[in-house]
MDAnalysis code that builds the backbone (N, CA, C; Angstrom):
import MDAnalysis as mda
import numpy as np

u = mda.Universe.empty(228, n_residues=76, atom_resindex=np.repeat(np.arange(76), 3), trajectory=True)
u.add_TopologyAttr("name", ["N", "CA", "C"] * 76)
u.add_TopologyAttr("resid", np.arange(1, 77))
u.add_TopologyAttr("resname", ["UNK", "UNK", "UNK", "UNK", "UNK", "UNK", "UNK", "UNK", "UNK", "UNK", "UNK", "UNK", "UNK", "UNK", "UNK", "UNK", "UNK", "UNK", "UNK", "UNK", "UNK", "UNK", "UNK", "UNK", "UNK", "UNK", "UNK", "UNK", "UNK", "UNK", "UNK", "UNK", "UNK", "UNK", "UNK", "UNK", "UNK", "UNK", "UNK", "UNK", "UNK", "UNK", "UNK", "UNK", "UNK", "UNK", "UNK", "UNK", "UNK", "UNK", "UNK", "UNK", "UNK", "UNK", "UNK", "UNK", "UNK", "UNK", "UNK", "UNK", "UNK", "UNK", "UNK", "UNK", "UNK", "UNK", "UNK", "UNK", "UNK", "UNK", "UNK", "UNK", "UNK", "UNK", "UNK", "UNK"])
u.atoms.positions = np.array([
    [16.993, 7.694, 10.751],
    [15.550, 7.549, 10.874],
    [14.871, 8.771, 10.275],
    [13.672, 8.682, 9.054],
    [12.919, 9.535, 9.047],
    [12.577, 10.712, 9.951],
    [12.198, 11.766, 9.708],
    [11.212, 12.406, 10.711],
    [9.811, 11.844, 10.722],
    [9.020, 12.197, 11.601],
    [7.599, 11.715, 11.446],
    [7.848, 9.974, 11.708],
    [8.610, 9.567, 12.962],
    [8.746, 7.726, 12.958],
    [7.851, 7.199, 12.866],
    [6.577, 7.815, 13.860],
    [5.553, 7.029, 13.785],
    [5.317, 6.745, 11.787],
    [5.525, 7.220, 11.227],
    [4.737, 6.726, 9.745],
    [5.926, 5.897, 9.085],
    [6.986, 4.967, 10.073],
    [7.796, 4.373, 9.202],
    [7.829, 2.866, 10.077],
    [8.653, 1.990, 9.897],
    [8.861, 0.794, 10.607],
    [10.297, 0.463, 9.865],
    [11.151, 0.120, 11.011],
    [12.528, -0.744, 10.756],
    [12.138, -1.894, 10.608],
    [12.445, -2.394, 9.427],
    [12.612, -4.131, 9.589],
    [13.754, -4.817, 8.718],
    [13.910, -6.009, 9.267],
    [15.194, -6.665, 8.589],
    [15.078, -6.848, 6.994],
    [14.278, -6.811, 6.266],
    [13.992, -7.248, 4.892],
    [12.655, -6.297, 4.584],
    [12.159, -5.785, 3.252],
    [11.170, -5.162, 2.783],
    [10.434, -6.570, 2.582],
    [9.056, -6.894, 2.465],
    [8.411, -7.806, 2.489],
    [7.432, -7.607, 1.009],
    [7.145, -8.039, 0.170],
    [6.161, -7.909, -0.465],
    [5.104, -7.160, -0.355],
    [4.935, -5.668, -1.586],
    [3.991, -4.708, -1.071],
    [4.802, -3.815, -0.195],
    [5.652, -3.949, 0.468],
    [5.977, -2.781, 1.097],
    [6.519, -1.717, 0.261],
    [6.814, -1.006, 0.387],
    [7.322, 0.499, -0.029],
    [8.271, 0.986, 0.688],
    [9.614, 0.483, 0.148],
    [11.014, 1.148, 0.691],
    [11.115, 2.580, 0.845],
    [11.919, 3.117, 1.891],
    [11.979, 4.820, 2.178],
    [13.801, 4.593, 1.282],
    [13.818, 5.327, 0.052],
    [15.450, 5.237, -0.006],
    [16.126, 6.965, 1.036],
    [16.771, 6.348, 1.497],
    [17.396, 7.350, 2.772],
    [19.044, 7.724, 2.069],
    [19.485, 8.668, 2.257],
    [21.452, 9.036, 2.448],
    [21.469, 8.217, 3.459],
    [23.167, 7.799, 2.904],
    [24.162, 7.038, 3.392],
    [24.016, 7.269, 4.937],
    [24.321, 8.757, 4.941],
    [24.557, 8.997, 6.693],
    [23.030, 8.529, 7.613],
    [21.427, 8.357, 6.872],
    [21.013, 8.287, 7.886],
    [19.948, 6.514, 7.658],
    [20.995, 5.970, 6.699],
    [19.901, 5.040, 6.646],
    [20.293, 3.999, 7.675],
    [19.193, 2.621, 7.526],
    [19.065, 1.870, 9.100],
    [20.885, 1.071, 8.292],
    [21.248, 0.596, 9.497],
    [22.833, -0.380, 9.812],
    [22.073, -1.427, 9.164],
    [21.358, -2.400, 9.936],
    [20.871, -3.550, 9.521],
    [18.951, -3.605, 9.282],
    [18.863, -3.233, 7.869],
    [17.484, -3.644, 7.521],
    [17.268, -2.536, 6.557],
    [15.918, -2.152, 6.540],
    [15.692, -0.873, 5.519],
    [14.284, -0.533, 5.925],
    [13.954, 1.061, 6.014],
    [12.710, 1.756, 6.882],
    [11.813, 1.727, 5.356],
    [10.579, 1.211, 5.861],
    [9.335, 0.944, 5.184],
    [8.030, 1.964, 5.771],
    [7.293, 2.525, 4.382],
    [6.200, 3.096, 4.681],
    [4.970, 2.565, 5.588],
    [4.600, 2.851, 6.266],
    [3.555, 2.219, 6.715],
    [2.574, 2.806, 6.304],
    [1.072, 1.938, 6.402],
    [0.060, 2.472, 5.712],
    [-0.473, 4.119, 5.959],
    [-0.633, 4.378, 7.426],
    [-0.573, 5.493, 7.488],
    [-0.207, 6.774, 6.631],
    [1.785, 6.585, 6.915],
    [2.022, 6.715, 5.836],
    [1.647, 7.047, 3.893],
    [1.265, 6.144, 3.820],
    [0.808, 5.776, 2.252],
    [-0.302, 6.702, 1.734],
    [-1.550, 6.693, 3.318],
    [-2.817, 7.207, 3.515],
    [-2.809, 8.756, 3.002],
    [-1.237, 8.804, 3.669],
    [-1.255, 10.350, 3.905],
    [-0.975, 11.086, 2.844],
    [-0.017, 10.319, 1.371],
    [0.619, 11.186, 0.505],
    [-0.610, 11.127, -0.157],
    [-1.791, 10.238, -0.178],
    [-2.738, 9.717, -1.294],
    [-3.625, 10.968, -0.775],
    [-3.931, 11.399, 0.081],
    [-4.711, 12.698, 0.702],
    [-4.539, 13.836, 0.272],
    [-2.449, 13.873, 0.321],
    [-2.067, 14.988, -0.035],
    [-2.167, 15.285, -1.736],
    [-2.107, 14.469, -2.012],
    [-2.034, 14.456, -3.735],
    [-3.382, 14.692, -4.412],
    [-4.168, 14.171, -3.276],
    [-6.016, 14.372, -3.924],
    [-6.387, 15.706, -3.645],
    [-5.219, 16.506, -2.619],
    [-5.748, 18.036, -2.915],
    [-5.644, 18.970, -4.159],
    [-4.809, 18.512, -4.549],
    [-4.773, 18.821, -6.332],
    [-4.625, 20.467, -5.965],
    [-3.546, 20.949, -5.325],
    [-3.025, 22.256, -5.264],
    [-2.101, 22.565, -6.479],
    [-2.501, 22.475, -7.507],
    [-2.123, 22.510, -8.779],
    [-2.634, 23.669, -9.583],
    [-2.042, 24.825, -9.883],
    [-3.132, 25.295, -10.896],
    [-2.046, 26.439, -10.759],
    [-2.519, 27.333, -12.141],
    [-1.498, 28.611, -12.770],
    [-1.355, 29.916, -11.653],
    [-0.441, 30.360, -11.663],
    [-0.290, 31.203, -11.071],
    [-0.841, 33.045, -11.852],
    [-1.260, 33.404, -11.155],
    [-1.988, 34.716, -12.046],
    [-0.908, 35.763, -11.905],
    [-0.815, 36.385, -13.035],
    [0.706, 37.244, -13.411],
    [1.023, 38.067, -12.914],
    [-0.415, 38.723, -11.793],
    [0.587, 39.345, -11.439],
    [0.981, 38.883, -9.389],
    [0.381, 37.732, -9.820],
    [0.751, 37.558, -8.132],
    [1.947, 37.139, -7.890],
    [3.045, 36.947, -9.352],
    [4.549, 36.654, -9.061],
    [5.184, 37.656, -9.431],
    [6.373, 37.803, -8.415],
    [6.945, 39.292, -8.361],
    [8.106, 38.983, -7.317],
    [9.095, 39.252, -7.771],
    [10.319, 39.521, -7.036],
    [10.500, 40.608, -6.492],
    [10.316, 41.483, -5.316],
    [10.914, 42.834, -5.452],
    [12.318, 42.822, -4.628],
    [12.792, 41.662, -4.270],
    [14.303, 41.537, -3.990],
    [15.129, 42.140, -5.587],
    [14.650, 41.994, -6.773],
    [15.710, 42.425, -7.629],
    [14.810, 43.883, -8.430],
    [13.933, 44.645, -7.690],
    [13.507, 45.404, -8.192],
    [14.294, 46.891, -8.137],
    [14.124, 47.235, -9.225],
    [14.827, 48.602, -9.417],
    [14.494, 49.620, -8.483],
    [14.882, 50.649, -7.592],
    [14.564, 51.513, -6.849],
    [13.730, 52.458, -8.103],
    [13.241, 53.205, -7.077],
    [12.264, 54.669, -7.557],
    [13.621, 55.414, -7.257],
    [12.974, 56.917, -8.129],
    [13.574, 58.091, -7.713],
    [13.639, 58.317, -6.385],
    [12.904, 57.689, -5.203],
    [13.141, 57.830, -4.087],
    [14.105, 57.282, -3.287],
    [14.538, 55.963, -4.154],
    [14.910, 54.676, -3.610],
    [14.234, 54.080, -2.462],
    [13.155, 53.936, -3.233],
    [12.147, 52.996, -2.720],
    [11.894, 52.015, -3.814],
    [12.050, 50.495, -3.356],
    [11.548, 49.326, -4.018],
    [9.931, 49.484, -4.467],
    [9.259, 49.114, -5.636],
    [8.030, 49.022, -5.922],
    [7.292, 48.021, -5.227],
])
């Protein structure tokens, strides 16, 4: 079973219009297949209209896990 059940439904057959969840072997349903429910559907269409999309400014990416020590050995 999904996390989040409430946004899924077990049923014996996908029905027309529905929207199959494809799941791994280990956790999908025995008999039937878990379908989006509208909720569901509501929710990715929300998430996608936030349009958290956009460039990252150069210098706000930075590793200092592989940064060279200072003469102090101190990371920058």
């Amino acid at each position: 079973m999904p996390a989040y059940p409430f946004l899924f439904e077990q049923k014996p057959a996908a029905e027309p219009g529905d929207v199959v969840v494809a799941l791994p072997p280990g956790y999908a349903a025995q008999n039937g297949v878990f379908v989006a429910s509208q909720q569901a559907l509501d929710l990715v269409t929300y998430l996608q209209g936030l349009d958290r999309t956009y460039p990252a400014l150069p210098d706000a990416v930075r590793d200092d896990g592989y940064a060279e020590p200072d003469d102090e050995g101190r990371k920058p």
